[in-house]
C-alpha positions as CSV (number, residue, x, y, z in Angstrom):
1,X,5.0,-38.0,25.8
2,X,1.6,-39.4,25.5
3,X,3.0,-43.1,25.6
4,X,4.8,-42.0,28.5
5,X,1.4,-40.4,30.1
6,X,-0.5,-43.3,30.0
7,X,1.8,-45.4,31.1
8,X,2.2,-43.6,34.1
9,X,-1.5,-44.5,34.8
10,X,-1.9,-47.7,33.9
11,X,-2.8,-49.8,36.7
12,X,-0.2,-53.3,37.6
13,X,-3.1,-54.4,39.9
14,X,-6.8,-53.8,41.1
15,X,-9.4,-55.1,43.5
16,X,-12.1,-57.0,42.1
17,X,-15.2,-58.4,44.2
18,X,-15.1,-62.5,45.6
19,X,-17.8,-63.6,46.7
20,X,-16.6,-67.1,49.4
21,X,-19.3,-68.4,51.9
22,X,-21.8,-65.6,51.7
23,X,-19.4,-62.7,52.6
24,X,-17.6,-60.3,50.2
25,X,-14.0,-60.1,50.1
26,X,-12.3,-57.4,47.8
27,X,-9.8,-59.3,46.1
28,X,-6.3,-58.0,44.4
29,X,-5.7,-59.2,41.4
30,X,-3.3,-58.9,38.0
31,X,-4.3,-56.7,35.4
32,X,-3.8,-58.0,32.0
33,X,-2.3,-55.5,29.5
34,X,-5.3,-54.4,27.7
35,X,-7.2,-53.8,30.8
36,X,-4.3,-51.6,31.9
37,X,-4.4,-49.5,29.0
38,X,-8.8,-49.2,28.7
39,X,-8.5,-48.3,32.6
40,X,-5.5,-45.5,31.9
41,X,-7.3,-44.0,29.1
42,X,-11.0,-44.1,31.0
43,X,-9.5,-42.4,34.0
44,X,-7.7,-39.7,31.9
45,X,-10.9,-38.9,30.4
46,X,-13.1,-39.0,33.8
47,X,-10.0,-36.8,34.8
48,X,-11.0,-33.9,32.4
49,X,-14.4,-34.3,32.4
50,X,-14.3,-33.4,35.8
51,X,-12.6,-30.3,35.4
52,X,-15.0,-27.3,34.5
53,X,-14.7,-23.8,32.5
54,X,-11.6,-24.5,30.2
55,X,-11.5,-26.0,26.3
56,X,-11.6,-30.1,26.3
57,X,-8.1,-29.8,24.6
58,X,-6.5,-27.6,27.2
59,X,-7.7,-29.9,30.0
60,X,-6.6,-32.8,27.9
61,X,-3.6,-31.0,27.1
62,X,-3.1,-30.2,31.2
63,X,-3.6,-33.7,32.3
64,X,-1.1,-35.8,29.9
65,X,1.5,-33.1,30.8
66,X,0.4,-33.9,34.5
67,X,0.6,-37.5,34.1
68,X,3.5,-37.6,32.5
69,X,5.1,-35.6,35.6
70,X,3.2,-38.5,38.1
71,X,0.7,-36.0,39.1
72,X,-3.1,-35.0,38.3
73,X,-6.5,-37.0,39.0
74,X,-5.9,-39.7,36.6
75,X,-2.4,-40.7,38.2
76,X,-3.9,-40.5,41.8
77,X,-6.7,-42.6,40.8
78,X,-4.2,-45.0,40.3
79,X,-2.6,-45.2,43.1
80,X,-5.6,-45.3,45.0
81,X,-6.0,-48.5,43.4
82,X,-2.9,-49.6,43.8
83,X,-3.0,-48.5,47.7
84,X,-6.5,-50.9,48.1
85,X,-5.3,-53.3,46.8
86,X,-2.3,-53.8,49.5
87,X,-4.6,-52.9,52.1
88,X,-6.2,-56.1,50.7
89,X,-3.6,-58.3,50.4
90,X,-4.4,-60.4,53.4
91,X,-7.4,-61.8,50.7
92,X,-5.3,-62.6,48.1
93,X,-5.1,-66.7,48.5
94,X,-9.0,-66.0,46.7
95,X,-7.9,-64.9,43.6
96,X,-8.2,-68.5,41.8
């Protein structure tokens, strides 16, 4: 199940900043696989730390059942991500 979790949140691609002739252009990009999993396992954590008045463990507990099911703040997160990075795509002939 926790295998499972994370790999529900790990991230295929990101934007990441370009700077080309004095503008800034957010740039989509390939993750490589330990980035994926150090961004999964960040955004779980930022995903319970953010919740207030319950044990660490139960949040914990909460979110990998909630990430396992494609759901929760760490999944969303995610596909926010994922969902800039198309809206960026247009940039993507930068990424060199």
């Amino acid at each position: 199940m926790f295998t499972t979790a994370v790999e529900n949140v790990k991230p295929s691609i990101e934007v990441r900043s370009k700077r080309v002739g004095g503008a800034a252009y957010q740039v989509p990009m390939q993750v490589n696989r330990q980035r994926q999993q150090s961004l999964a396992i960040r955004w779980l954590l930022m995903a319970i730390r953010e919740k207030k008045g319950r044990p660490t463990a139960q949040k914990l507990a909460d979110e990998f059942v909630a990430a396992y099911n494609k759901e929760g703040l760490a999944v969303s997160r995610r596909e926010n991500v994922h969902r800039m990075a198309d809206a960026n795509k247009a940039f993507a002939h930068f990424a060199w």
